[in-house]
C-alpha positions in Angstrom: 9.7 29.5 16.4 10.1 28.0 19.5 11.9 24.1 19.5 8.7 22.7 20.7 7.7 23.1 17.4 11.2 22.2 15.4 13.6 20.7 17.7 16.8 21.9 15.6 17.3 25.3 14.2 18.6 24.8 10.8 20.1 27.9 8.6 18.8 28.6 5.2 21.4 26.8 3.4 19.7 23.4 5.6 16.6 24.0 4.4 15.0 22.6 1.5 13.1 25.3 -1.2 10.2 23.9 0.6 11.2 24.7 4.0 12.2 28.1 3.0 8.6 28.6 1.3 6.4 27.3 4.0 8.2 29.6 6.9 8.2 33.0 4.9 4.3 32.3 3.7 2.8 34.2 6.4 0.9 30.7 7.1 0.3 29.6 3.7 -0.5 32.9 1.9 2.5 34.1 0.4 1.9 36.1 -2.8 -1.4 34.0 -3.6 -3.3 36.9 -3.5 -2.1 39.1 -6.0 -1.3 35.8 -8.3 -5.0 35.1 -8.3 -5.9 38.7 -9.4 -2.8 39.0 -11.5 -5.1 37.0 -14.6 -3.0 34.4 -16.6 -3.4 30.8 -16.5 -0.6 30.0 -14.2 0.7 30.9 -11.1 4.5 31.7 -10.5 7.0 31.8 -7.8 6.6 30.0 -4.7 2.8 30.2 -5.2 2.2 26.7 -6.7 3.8 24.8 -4.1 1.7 26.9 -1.8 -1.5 25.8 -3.5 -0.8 22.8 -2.4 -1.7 23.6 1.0 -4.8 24.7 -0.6 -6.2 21.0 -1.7 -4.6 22.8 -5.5 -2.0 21.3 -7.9 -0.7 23.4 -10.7 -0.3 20.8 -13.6 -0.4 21.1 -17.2 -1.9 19.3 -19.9 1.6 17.0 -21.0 -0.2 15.0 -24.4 0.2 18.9 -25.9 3.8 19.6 -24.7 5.4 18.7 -27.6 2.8 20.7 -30.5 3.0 23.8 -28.1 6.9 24.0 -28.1 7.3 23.4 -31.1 4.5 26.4 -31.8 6.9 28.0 -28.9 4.1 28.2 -26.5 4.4 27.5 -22.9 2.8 24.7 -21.7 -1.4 24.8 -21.1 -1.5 25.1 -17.5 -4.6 24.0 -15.6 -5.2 22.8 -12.1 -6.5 20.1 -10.3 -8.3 20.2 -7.2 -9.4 17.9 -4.1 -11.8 17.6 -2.1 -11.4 16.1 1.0 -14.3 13.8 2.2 -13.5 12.3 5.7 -14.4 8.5 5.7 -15.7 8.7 2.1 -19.3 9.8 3.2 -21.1 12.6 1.2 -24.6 13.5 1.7 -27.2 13.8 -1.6 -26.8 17.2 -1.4 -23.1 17.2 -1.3 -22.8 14.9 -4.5 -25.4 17.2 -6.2 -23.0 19.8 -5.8 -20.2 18.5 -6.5 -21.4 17.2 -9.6 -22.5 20.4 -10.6 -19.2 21.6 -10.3 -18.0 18.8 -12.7 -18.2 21.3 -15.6 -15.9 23.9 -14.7 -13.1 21.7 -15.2 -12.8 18.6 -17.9 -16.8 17.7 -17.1 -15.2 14.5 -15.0 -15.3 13.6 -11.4 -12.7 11.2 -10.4 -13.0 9.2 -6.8 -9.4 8.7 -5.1 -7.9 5.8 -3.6 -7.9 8.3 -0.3 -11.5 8.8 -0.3 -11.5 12.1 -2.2 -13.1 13.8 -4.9 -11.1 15.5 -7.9 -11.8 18.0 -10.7 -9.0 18.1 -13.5 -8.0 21.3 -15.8 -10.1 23.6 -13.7 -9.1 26.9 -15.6 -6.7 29.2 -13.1 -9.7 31.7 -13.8 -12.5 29.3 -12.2 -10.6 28.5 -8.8 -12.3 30.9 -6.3 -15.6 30.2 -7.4 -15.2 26.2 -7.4 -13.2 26.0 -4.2 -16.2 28.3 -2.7 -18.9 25.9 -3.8 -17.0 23.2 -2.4 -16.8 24.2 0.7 -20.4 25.8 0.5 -21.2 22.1 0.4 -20.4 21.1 3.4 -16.8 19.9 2.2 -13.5 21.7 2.0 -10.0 21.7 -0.1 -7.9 23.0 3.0 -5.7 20.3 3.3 -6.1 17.6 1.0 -2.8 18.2 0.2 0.5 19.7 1.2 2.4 19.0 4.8 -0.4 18.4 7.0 -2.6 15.4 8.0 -4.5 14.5 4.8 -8.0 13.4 4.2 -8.7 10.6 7.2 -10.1 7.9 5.4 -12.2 4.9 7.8 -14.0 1.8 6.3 -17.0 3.0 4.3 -19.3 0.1 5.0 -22.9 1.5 6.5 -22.8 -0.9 8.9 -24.6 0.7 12.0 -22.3 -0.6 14.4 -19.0 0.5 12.6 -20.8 3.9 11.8 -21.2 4.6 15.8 -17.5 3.6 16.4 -15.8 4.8 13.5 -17.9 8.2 12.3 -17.2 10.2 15.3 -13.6 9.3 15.6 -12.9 10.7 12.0 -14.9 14.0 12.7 -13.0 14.2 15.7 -9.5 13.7 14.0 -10.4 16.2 11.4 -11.4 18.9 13.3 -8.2 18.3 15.8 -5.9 18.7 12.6 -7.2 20.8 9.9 -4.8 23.8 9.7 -6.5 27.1 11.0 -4.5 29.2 9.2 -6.9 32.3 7.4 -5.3 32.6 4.6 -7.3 29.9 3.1 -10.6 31.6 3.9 -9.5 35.1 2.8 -8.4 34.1 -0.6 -11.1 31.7 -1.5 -14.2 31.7 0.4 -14.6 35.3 1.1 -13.6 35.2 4.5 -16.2 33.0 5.5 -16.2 29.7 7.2 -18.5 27.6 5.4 -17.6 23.9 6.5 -19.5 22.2 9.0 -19.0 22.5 12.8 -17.5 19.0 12.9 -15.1 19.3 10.5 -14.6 23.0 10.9 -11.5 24.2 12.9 -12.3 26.7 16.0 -12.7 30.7 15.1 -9.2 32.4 14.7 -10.3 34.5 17.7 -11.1 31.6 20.2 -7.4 30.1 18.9 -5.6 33.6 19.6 -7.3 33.6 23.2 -6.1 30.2 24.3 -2.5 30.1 22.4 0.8 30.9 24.4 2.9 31.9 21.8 3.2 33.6 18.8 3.3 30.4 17.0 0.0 28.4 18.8 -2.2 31.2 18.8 -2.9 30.8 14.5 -1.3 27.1 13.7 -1.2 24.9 17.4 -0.8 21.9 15.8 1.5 22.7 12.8 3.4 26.3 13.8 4.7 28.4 10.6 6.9 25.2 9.2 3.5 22.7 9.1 5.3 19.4 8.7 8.1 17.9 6.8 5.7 16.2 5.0 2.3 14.6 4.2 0.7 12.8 7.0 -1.7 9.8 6.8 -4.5 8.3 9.1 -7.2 5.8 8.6 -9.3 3.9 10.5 -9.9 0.2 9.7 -13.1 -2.6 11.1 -11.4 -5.6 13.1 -10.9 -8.1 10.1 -11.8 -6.0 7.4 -8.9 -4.1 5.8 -10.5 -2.7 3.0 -8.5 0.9 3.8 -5.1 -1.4 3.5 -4.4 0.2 7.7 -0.6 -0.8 7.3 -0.2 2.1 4.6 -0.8 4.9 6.5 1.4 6.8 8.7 -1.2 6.0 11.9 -3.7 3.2 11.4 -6.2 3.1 14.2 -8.4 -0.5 14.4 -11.0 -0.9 17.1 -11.0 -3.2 20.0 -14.4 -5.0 20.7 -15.5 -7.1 23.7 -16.5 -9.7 21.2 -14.0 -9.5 18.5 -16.0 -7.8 15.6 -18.8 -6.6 18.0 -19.8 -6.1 21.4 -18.5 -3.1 23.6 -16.0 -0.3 22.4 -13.0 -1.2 24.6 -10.2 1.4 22.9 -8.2 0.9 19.7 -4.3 -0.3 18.4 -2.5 2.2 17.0 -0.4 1.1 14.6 2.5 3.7 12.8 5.4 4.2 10.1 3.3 3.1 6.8 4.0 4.6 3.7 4.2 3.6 -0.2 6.4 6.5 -1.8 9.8 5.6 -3.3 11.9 6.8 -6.1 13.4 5.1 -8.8 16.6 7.5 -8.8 17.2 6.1 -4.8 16.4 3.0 -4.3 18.5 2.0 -1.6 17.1 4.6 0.9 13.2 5.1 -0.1 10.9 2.6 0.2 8.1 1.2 0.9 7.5 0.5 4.8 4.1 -1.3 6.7 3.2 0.3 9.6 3.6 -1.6 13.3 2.1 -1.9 16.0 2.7 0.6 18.5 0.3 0.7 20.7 -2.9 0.5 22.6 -5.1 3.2 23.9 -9.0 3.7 25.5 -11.4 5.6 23.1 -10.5 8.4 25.3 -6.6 8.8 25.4 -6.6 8.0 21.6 -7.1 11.2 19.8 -4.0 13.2 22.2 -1.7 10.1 20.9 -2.2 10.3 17.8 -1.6 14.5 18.0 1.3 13.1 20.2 2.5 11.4 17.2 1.8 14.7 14.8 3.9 16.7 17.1 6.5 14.5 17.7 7.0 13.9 13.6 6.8 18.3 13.4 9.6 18.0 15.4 11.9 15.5 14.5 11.1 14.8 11.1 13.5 15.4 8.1 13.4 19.0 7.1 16.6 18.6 4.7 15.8 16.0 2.2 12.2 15.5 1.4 12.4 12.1 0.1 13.0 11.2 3.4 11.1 13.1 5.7 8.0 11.0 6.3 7.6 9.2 9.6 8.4 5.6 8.2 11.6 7.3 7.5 11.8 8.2 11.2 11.0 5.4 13.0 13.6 3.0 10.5 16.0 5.4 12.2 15.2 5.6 15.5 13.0 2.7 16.4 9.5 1.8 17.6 10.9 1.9 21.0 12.1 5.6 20.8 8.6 6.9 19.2 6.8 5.4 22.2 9.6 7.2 24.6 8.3 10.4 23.0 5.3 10.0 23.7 5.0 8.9 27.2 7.1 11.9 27.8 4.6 14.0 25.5 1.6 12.4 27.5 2.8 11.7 30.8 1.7 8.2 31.1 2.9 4.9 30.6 1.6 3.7 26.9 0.1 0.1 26.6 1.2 -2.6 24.9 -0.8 -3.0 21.4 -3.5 -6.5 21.6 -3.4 -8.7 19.0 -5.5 -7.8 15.9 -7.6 -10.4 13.8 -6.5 -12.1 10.8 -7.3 -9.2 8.2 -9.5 -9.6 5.1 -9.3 -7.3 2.3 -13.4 -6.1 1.3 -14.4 -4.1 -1.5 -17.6 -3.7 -0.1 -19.1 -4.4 -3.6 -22.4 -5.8 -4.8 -25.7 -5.8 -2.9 -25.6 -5.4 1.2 -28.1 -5.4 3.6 -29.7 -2.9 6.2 -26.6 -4.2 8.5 -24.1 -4.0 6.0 -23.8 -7.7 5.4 -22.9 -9.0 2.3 -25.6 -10.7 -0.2 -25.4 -13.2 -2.9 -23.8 -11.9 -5.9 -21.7 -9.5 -3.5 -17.6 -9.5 -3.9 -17.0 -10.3 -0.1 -14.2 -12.7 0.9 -14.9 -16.4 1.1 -11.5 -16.9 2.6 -8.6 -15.6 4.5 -6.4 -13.6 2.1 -7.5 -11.2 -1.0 -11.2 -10.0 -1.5 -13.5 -13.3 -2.2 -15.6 -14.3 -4.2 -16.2 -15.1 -7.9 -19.1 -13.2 -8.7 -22.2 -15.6 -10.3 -24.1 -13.8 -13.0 -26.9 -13.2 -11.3 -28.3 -12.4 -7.8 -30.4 -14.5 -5.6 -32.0 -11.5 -4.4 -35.4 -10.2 -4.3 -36.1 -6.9 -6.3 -38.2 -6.9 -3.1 -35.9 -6.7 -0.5 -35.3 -3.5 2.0 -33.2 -0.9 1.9 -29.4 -1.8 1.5 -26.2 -0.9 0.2 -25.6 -1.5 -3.2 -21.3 -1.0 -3.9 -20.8 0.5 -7.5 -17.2 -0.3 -9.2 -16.1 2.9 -11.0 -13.1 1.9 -13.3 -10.5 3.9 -12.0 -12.9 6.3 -9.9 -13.7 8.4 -13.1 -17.3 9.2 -13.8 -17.5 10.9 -16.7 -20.8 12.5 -17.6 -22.4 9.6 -18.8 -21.7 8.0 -15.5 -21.9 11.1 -13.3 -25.4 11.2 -15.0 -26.2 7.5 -13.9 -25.4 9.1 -9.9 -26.9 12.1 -10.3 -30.0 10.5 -12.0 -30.4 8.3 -8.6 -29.8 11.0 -6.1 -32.2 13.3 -8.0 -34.7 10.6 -8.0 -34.2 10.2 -3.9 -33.3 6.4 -4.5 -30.2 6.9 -1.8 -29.4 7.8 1.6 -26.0 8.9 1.4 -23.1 8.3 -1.1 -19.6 6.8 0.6 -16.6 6.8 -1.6 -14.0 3.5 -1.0 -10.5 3.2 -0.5 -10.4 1.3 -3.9 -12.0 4.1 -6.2 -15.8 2.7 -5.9 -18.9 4.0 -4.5 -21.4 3.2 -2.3 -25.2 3.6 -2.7 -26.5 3.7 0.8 -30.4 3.6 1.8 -31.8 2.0 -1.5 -35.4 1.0 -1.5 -36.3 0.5 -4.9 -33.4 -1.8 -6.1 -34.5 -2.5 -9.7 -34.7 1.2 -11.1 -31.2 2.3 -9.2 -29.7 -0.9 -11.3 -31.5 0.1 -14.5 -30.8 4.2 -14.1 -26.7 2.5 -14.0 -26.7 0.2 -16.8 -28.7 2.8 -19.3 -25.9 5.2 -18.4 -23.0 3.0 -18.8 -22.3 1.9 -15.4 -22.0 -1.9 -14.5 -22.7 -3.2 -11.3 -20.0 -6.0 -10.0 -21.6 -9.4 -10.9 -21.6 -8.2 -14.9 -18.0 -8.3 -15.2 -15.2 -10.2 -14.0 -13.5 -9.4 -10.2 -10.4 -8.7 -11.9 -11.7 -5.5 -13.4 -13.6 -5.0 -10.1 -10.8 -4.9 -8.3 -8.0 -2.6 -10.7 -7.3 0.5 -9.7 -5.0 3.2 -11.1 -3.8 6.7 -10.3 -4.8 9.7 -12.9 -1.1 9.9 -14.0 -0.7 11.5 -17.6 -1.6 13.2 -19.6 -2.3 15.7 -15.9 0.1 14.6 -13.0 3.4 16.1 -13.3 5.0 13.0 -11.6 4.3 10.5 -13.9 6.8 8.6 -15.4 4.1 6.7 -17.9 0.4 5.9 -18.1 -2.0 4.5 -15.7 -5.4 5.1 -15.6 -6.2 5.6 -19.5 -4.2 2.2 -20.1 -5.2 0.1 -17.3 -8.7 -1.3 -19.2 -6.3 -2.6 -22.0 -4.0 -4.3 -18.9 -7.3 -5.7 -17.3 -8.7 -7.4 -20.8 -5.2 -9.0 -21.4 -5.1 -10.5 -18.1 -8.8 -11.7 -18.1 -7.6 -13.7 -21.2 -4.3 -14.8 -19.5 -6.7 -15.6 -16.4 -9.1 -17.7 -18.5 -6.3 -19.7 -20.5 -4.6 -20.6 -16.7 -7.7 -21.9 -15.1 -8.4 -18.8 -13.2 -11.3 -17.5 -14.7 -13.1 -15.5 -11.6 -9.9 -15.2 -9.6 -10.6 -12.2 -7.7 -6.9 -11.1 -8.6 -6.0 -7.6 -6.9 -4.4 -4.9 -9.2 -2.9 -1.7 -8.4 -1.2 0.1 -11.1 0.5 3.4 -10.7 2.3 6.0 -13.3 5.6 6.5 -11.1 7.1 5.3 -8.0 4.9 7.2 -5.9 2.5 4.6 -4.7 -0.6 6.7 -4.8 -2.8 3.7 -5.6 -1.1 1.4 -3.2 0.9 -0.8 -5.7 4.0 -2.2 -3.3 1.3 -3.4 -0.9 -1.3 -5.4 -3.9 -1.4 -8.8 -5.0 -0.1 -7.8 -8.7 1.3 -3.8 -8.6 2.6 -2.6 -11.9 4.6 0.9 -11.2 5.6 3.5 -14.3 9.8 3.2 -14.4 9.6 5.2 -18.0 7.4 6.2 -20.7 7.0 2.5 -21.7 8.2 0.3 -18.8 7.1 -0.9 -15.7 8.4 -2.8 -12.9 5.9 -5.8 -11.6 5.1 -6.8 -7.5 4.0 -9.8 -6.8 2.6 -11.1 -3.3 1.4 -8.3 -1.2 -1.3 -8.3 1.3 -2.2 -7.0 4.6 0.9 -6.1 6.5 2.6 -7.5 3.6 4.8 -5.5 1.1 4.5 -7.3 -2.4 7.9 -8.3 -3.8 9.5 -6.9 -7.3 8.8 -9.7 -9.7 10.6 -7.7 -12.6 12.2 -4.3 -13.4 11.8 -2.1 -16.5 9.3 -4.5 -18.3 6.9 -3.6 -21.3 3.4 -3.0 -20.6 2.9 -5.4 -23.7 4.4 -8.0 -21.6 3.3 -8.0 -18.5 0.7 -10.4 -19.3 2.6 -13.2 -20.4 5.4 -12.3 -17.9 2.5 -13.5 -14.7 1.3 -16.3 -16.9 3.8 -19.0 -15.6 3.2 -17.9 -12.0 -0.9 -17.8 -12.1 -0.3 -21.3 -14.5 1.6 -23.1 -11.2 -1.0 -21.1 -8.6 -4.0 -23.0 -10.7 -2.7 -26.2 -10.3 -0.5 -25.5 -6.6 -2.1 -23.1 -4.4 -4.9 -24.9 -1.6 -8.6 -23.9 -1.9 -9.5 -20.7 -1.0 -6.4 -19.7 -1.0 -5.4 -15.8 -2.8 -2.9 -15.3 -5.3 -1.0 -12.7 -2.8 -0.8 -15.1 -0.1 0.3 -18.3 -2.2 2.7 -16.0 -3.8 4.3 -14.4 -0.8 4.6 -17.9 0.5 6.2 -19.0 -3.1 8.5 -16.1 -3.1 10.0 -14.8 -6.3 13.6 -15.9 -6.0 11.5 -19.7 -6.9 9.4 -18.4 -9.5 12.7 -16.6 -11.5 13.3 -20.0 -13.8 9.1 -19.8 -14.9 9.8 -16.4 -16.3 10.0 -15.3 -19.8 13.2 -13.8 -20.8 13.3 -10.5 -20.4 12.5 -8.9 -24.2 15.3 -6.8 -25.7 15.8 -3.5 -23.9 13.8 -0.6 -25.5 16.8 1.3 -28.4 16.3 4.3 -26.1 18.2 2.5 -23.1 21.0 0.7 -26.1 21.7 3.8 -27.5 22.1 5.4 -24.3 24.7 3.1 -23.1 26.4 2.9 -26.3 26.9 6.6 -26.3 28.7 6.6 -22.4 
């Protein structure tokens, strides 16, 4: 490998397992191969970390770990798979598919907080075939996970002009940084390259002709070692940061002659986001909001962020992965030393990032119109600060009205098959355009004409629209975390509903009722539903603890309220604080931004005591 492509040569003994795995793969192929034919329901060796590469996880089903050792059985391996959807937009075709392919795994399709789609305890048996179909669809698994750029996600509002700025951008970033490695074609789509041209990377042959080394001719953007880890973009509206831009790695906002609209004059690039930490290291991993780093035409801005790629290949951490995303990179070496690399990368002077708008956070829910503009009974913000409005009952709306936009919250992103029924039953009926999954887990029902019996087809199948339950539940999201993800730490998803009703009470008896409060609750330290930066995160520390943010906000990392609390009493541990933001906080102003303004060192003495310490934690200590 030449040190364009890793700028130190480390020995074995440097290199993490990972390291090791990715550079004797062969590009990601390994022993795959003869794992997939070898039968079984796992995969062994270096193979599941290679999967990963694949848009796989290995996982296994962790509520029956305990009944199958103790009936000394291995564990009941499955996997999960993703699908990535650039910007969140699938056509009704594509959702036809993919809900067909629902059944081969647990008959669920879950929505991701990156815009993806997910099946969960797909059989080890059933991989090639889904992963086939998948792609057959129009949509791939290459690279929805592992050390490359991931899914790049862009404000899903159908809003014509954003469409025509944002749209081509994404296909543009996806087809500049999908890996073009073979082996994913040759083990699971028969060889064949079945995405679309946009998102497609170029033949291996075309590559091999213009590559001048070894190295470029199959991977020119990654080389045999890919990165040191996962790499995030997304693409934001001036104002409107419903894809929270300051978590990515690279966060690209439009500049407009007029502010939100007028003529396409380039886009701020902003860089070093990321929400991973760990519990076991909390004084070097962390949370980090991107900055801004600088501004570029519509035309330079696709090399600098590859510039950025490259220059994260090379210099990123290849020895301790907990450390080796670019947030990591740029706390070492500065803003100022990235945007030396570059110029040097480029050969031209960079320009100075503009100043952005002040940032509202959408959730692009409720009823829009042909332009994307929010209607009455919509959860758009009123106000500077947190998604808006307290939803009335009832729309204003005319059953009349043309086509529009109606955004669907799905609790979590699951659709189970009552509710992938209620989608399926209005694509089949050609009520919809196009489908757009959000950042926050939701979807969007583009091109609807005949308002009334998309509404109706929802409710009969169990899914609400936004103005029949509170914002609060609107607005939670959760990772998947157990009984599936091998990273969590505790529950998420299948206990958030109870979190949400406990709050809506605590809400009501504060004076609150309809506060638009933002939740973001994840099973581990990870961050994979964006907890550090939300108004009220609540992050997995153990089986029964979690440790509560307060605060957050665009460009604003919320603020650890409490460690190694009770899910129990998590309620009554914010009750003091919304009880003081009731009768304190200014009109119109959000919980996060009245709370970051508080700070939590002032709202210690309104606090509960902490309960008494699970006996798991006494007994522990007693024993050392």
């Amino acid at each position: 490998m030449t040190t364009e492509h890793l700028s130190v040569e480390l020995t074995k003994a440097e290199l993490t397992k990972a390291e090791l795995t990715k550079r004797e793969s062969g590009y990601l192929r390994g022993k795959l191969a003869a794992d997939v034919e070898a039968g079984g329901d796992a995969f062994v060796g270096d193979s599941p970390m290679l999967l990963k590469f694949h848009g796989i996880y290995q996982q296994d089903d962790r509520d029956l770990r305990k009944v199958r050792t103790q009936a000394r059985l291995g564990p009941a391996h499955s996997c999960m798979v993703r699908a990535s959807v650039p910007g969140g937009v699938i056509s009704p075709h594509g959702w036809a598919a993919l809900d067909a392919l629902a059944d081969v795994g647990d008959g669920t399709l879950r929505l991701t907080t990156r815009q993806g789609v997910q099946y969960h305890l797909v059989p080890k048996g059933e991989l090639v075939d889904l992963v086939s179909e998948v792609n057959a669809a129009g949509l791939t698994t290459l690279g929805a996970c592992g050390d490359v750029v991931r899914n790049v996600m862009a404000c899903p509002l159908p809003d014509p002009t954003r469409t025509a700025v944002l749209r081509p951008l994404v296909d543009e970033l996806v087809a500049r940084f999908r890996a073009r490695t073979p082996a994913y074609w040759d083990l699971f789509v028969n060889g064949e390259r079945a995405v679309s041209a946009t998102a497609a990377p170029r033949p291996i042959a075309q590559e091999a002709a213009s590559g001048s080394d070894g190295v470029a001719e199959v991977e020119p953007v990654y080389g045999e070692a890919y990165l040191p880890r996962k790499f995030k973009i997304g693409l934001a509206w001036p104002g409107d940061d419903c894809v929270d831009i300051h978590s990515h790695d690279i966060g690209l906002v439009p500049t407009l002659s007029n502010g939100t609209s007028g003529e396409l004059t380039g886009f701020v690039v902003l860089a070093g986001g990321g929400m991973g930490m760990s519990h076991a290291r909390p004084d070097d991993t962390y949370p980090v909001v991107a900055r801004p780093l600088a501004w570029a035409s519509r035309a330079q801005v696709v090399d600098l962020v590859a510039a950025v790629v490259e220059t994260q290949r090379v210099h990123g951490n290849r020895q301790d992965r907990s450390r080796a995303r670019l947030k990591y990179l740029l706390e070492e070496r500065g803003i100022g030393w990235l945007r030396s690399q570059l110029e040097d990368r480029l050969g031209a002077t960079l320009a100075p990032p503009v100043r952005l708008l002040p940032w509202r956070t959408h959730a692009h829910l409720g009823w829009h119109d042909p332009l994307g503009r929010p209607e009455d009974g919509s959860s758009e913000p009123a106000s500077s600060g947190i998604v808006a409005v307290r939803l009335s009952a009832k729309s204003s709306r005319s059953s009349a009205s043309p086509s529009g936009t109606l955004g669907v919250p799905i609790p979590s992103g699951r659709l189970d098959v009552a509710k992938r029924r209620a989608i399926t039953a209005v694509v089949e009926a050609g009520l919809v355009t196009e489908l757009r999954v959000t950042p926050r887990q939701d979807l969007l029902l583009c091109g609807v004409t005949e308002r009334d019996r998309v509404e109706t087809l929802l409710r009969q199948n169990g899914l609400r629209t936004a103005s029949e339950q509170s914002a609060v539940r609107n607005l939670a999201i959760a990772c998947p975390a157990l009984p599936t993800c091998g990273q969590a730490l505790g529950e998420s998803e299948r206990v958030l509903p109870d979190l949400v009703d406990a709050l809506e009470k605590v809400l009501a008896d504060t004076g609150n009722t309809g506060l638009p409060l933002r939740v973001n609750m994840t099973g581990c330290p990870n961050g994979c539903a964006r907890p550090y930066s939300a108004e009220l995160g609540v992050v997995g520390r153990s089986k029964r603890t979690y440790d509560v943010y307060v605060g957050g906000g665009s460009g604003r990392l919320a603020v650890l309220l409490r460690a190694d609390v009770a899910l129990a009493d998590v309620p009554e541990l914010v009750r003091p604080v919304l009880e003081r933001f009731a009768v304190s906080a200014e009109d119109q102003v959000s919980f996060g931004d009245w709370a970051a303004s508080v700070g939590v060192v002032a709202m210690q003495p309104w606090l509960p005591e902490p309960s008494v310490r699970r006996r798991s934690t006494a007994r522990a200590r007693v024993s050392t």
